[in-house]
Each structure stands twice: as structure tokens, then as C-alpha cells.
Residue, then its C-alpha position, 0 to 999 in steps of 0.5 A: x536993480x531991476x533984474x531984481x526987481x522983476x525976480x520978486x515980481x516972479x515970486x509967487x504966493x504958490x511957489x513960496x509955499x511950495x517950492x521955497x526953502x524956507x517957505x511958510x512950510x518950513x517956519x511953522x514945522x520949525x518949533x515943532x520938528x525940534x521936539x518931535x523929530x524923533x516921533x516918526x513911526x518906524x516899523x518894528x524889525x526883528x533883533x538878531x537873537x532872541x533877547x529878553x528885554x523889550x524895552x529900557x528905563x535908563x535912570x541915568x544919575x548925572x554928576x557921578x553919585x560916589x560909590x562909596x557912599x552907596x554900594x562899595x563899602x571900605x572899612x579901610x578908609x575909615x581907619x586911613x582917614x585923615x591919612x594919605x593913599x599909598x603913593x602906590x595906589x594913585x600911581x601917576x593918577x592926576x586930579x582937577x581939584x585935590x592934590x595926589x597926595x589928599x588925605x582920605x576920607x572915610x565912608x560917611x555912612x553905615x553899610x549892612x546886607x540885604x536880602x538871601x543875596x547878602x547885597x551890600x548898600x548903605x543906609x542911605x537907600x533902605x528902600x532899594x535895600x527892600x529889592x535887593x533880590x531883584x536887582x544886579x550890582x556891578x562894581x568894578x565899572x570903570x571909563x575912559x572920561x575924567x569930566x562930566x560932559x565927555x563922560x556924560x556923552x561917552x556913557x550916553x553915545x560910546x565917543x566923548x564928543x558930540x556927534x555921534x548916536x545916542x544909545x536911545x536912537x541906536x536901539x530904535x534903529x535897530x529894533x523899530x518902534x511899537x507904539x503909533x501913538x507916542x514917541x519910541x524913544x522919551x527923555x525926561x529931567x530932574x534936577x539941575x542941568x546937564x553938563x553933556x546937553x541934548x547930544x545925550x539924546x541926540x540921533x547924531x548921524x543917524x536919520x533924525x526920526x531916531x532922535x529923543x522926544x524930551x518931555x518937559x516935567x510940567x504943562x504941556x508935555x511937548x511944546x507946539x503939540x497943543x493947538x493955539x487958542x483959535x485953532x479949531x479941529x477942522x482948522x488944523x486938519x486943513x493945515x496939516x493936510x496942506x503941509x502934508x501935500x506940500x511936503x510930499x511934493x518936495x519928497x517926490x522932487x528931491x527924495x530927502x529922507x528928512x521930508x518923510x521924518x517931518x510928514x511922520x511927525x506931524x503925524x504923530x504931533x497929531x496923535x499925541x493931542x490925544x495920546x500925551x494927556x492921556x499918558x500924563x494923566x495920572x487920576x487912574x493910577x491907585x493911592x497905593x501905587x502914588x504912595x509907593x512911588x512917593x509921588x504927588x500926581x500934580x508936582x514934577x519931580x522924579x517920583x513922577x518921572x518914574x511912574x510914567x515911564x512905566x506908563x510909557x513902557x506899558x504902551x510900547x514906548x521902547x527907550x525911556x531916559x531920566x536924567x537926574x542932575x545933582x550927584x557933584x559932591x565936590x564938598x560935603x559928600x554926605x549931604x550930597x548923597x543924603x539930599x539926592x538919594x531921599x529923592x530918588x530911591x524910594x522911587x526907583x525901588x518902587x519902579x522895580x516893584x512896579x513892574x515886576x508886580x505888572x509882569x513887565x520886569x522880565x522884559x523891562x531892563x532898569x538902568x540906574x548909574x553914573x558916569x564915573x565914580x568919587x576918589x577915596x580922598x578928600x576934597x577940601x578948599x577953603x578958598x572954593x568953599x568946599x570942605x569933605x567932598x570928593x573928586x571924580x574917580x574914573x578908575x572904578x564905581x558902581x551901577x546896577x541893573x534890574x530886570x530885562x534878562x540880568x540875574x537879579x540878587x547879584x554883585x558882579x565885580x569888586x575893587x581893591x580896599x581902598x575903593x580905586x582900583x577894579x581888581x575883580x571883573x572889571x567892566x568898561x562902560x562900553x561893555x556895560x552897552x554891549x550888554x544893554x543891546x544883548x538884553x534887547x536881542x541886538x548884536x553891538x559889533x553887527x548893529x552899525x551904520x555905514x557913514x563916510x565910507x566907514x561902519x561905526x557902532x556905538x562901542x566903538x572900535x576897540x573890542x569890547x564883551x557882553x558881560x555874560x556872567x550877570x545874563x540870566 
């Protein structure tokens, strides 16, 4: 007892602040690290070839929109509708939520061709159909993942399970960042939550200056980047410059490259007090590019996620993800594409059109997808209220690019009549990544990080292509 006595007698005001682990440094970088860890500036570095795209806008439609509802059109279904598959076609295929032997329901909208390139879409996105020139079409994507959240975190980091390096973070460990004054790699949300969580964006194993920034749709973009009431400038210049020499002095002593990732992101906290209003002011942006979008400047919604990504690309942020929730239509599939593509089309066509009239398209790759697709059969059951739905279907869906080194007014792949099956130029999710990274100059199988003696890379061990076919 006394022994411990004379320890907490010993314990100085200098050596909690500066040598304790869980000191006064570390609780007030504690709120802030969780949110801008991934703030840190990093130098650029050159690709390994010469890529067109500089950076990514990632619209990522979490639930899995149905293809067939969208871009994959089958006559067929509706002349089987009621009727079930060939036992054939399903093979030994098992569902969570319908019987193998479901009956099929046809496609619930009207499909018509667009643009000298004759893309396919439905009526329930007239305004991509608008750039259907532009963009490039993959029909015969299919993944290894049955449910959301492996799936989700599969597209999003190449392994089904939490842990491993976003594909945010593996491009900026591969590339650097261009921007001093905001986050390399941003995340936004709309729409409900996400099955897959924050793993989506997480850095995994690589240094957590890699990690994604999420900002949040409304107040302030970043929590604890606002000064508190009280805190005058010169107040927290001070504080920052004691946590500076203190965190530095722990550098110096133990060489822990996570100290140098919290110096750099009180740095860059500092920064963006300026950098973030400016970014999410949008009284400059002209009422004609607010009505293109769709997007009241003062409401949260996807239109405006949109927007200021291109803002952010525009100041040299690299990697932007905008995650919309939403797409499971387990029932009523058709209200589920209605309602969610009355929210998010006209924004993403005007993303497209935005850029390329800005001259940014070229070097801007969009990303607009899923983690997998719906089932061509019905998913009715009274006993869980769903009625005219669909199941997940891993075997086949939909996505498609635009910009960024992709040929525009392009359909790549197809699937057989019933929509199940890829039977033309198929393409793994995890090519579609090898593809991302070749667009930004990155070599997927020479782009890997060395960790327990083992060299991992975002796709994986099992070989996989770029698909070279839809590089212009």
C-alpha cells in the first residue's frame, strides 16, 4: 500500500502530459484521430504507368440495385412470368429467401435505346439515358458474396471480411495525396445504414493515414474540427503546439509511425477550419448547375453529396465514395427502383455532365454499382410482408463507368435470356478493381504491402485482368 502510495506521489504534472500513455495528449487526440486519421498528407508518388484518371468518384449503391430493372433487359421473364426457371438454369443455386423452384417475375419497367451507342436502360433513369454516350456499361459482373455486408466489404477491400485495406486507402498508398488542405480519400452517405459499416473505408493494416474521412451530411462536416465555444485562435494555436512537442518527443522516443499520423492530422484539422466551409459552401455554384444536379444547397441529400465531390476532385482530393443505401427489394421491386432511382439519377447523370463540361471527365473515373444483382424469380411471403420482390443474385448484375480512361457509349458483356447467367465476357468484381487501379497508372498484382511475412494486394491471390477491352 504504501509502495503505491509513494508511485502516485511520483507521478508528475510533466510526466502525465508527456510520457503517460493515456495522458492528457492522448484523450483530447482521441474524438479527433477517429475521424481524421486518414487526413495525413502524404507526398505524391508516381503510378507505375501512365494512367488516364487522377482520381475516382466511387458511387457505390449498397443493397444491390436489380439489374433487370435497370440495364439488363429480358423479354423473356415477362412471357415466363408466373412460370418457374428451368431446373437447368439454377442448377444446385440455393436462396436465403425463395424456393429454387420460385416463380418468375418479369421486368417491371419499359426499356428503349439511347444515344448513337443504342445503350439499353429502362424508363426508370431518363436522365442517365441523356448520357448514355458517355458512359460504359458491364453486364456480366458477377462476385464470390451471397449477403450484404460480406459482399459490400468484398467490393469495397477484395476479402469478405473485416480487416483488410479499403480500396480508398490502397490507392493512396499507391499514388499520395494532391491536396494540403483536405482529406485525400472522403466518404459520404445517404440513405439508410450500411450493412458492411466503416470496414468499407477503413485502412485495414495499412498505416491509418490511409484511412477514409467520412463527412457527415450536415453541420459541421467533421466532428471536433470546429473550435468549442471559448477557444480563441491563439488559445488553440497553443494547444496544438504543446500536443505538437509532446507528440513529437514520443516519436523521437519510440518511432511509432502512428505519432507521425496524429501530428499530421492536427495539421490537417487545422486546415480544414478553413478548407471544409469553404468546400461545403455552395452560394458559388450557379442556379444552373444547382438545378442540374437537382440540389437544394441547404438539404442533405445525394444530389449534394454529388456536387461537392466534384468540388473535391476539383481541389485534389483523390478518392471520393458515396455510399447510398436503400436498393434491398426483397418486396415490391418496383417501388424500390422507382424511389431510389428518382433520387439518385438525375444526380449522377449531372455528375457526368459536370465534369466533362469542367474538362475534368478525362481524368475523373465514376463508379456507379451494386454488390450484386436480384434473382429473375419472385420473392413473395406473406408471412414477412413482402410480395413481387427479389432475391440476391450473385451470379450476374450490372454496373457502369464513365470517364477516367473507360470508352464511353460502350456495353461490355452480356447474360443469358433469363438474366442468371453471364454468357458473354464475364467480369469478377475483383477485375473490375484491377481495372480501377490501371485507370490511375497502378499495377493491381506490383501494388502490395508486405505483412506477416506475406505480400497482399487488394485482388487477391487468384488471378484476375484488367479488362482491357472497355480501356480506351
Amino acid at each position: 500500500m504504501n509502495d503505491l502510495r509513494q508511485f502516485a506521489l511520483n507521478i508528475t504534472r510533466r510526466h502525465f502530459l508527456g510520457n503517460c500513455g493515456i495522458g492528457l495528449g492522448g484523450a483530447a487526440l482521441a474524438a479527433l484521430l477517429a475521424e481524421s486519421a486518414g487526413a495525413t498528407l502524404d507526398p505524391p508518388r508516381p503510378p507505375h504507368s501512365a494512367g488516364k484518371a487522377k482520381a475516382v468518384i466511387h458511387l457505390f449503391m449498397a443493397g444491390a440495385p436489380s439489374q433487370l430493372e435497370l440495364f439488363d433487359h429480358k423479354p423473356l421473364l415477362a412471357k415466363l412470368e408466373g412460370k418457374p426457371l428451368p431446373p437447368k438454369i439454377i442448377g444446385d443455386q440455393r436462396y436465403a429467401f425463395i424456393r429454387r423452384d420460385a416463380a418468375v417475375l418479369g421486368p417491371r419497367f419499359r426499356f428503349a435505346r439511347h444515344g448513337e451507342s443504342g445503350a439499353e436502360l429502362s424508363e426508370a433513369v431518363p436522365h442517365l439515358a441523356g448520357v448514355a454516350d458517355e458512359i460504359c456499361i458491364l453486364k456480366a459482373v458477377h462476385t464470390d458474396q451471397f449477403n450484404h455486408a460480406p459482399a459490400q466489404i468484398f467490393f469495397n477491400t477484395g476479402f469478405a471480411q473485416p480487416g483488410r485495406p479499403s480500396i480508398g486507402s490502397w490507392v493512396l498508398y499507391g499514388l499520395g495525396s494532391e491536396t494540403r488542405n483536405l482529406p485525400a480519400f472522403v466518404v459520404m452517405s445517404t440513405g439508410a445504414g450500411l450493412s458492411g459499416g466503416s470496414t468499407l473505408w477503413s485502412s485495414g493494416f495499412l498505416p491509418t493515414k490511409y484511412t477514409g474521412v467520412r463527412f457527415r451530411a450536415q453541420g459541421d462536416p467533421i466532428l471536433n474540427v470546429s473550435s468549442p465555444p471559448g477557444v480563441d485562435a491563439r488559445l488553440q494555436r497553443d494547444t496544438f503546439s504543446l500536443i505538437e512537442r509532446l507528440n513529437r518527443k514520443q516519436l523521437e522516443a519510440i518511432g511509432d509511425p502512428e505519432i507521425g499520423t496524429r501530428i499530421a492530422s492536427f495539421e490537417m484539422a487545422a486546415r480544414l477550419q478553413t478548407s471544409a466551409p469553404e468546400l461545403m459552401d455552395l452560394k458559388k455554384e450557379t442556379a444552373e448547375t444547382l438545378r442540374l444536379y437537382g440540389c437544394d444547397p441547404a438539404k442533405p441529400s445525394f444530389a449534394r453529396a454529388c456536387l461537392l465531390a466534384r468540388r473535391m476532385v476539383e481541389r485534389g482530393v483523390r478518392y471520393v465514395t458515396i455510399f447510398h443505401s436503400g436498393w434491398d427489394a426483397h418486396s415490391d421491386v418496383e417501388g424500390n427502383v422507382r424511389n431510389n432511382a428518382r433520387v439518385t439519377d438525375r444526380a449522377s447523370a449531372a455528375l457526368v455532365r459536370d465534369l466533362k463540361r469542367r474538362g475534368l471527365l478525362d481524368e475523373t473515373l465514376v463508379v456507379w454499382g451494386g454488390e450484386f444483382g436480384r434473382t429473375p424469380m419472385v420473392e413473395s411471403n406473406p408471412a414477412l410482408g413482402r410480395r413481387l420482390g427479389r432475391d440476391h443474385h450473385p451470379q450476374a448484375f450490372s454496373l457502369w463507368l464513365a470517364g477516367g480512361g473507360v470508352k464511353p457509349g460502350m456495353t461490355f458483356g452480356k447474360t443469358d435470356d433469363f438474366g442468371f447467367h453471364p454468357v458473354e465476357n464475364a467480369v469478377h468484381v475483383q477485375d473490375v478493381q484491377a481495372t480501377l487501379l490501371h485507370c490511375l497508372g497502378l499495377d493491381h498484382e506490383r501494388l502490395t504491402f508486405r505483412r506477416n511475412g506475406l505480400d497482399f494486394r487488394l485482388t487477391g491471390v487468384e488471378p484476375r485482368r484488367i479488362i482491357r477491352e472497355v480501356i480506351a
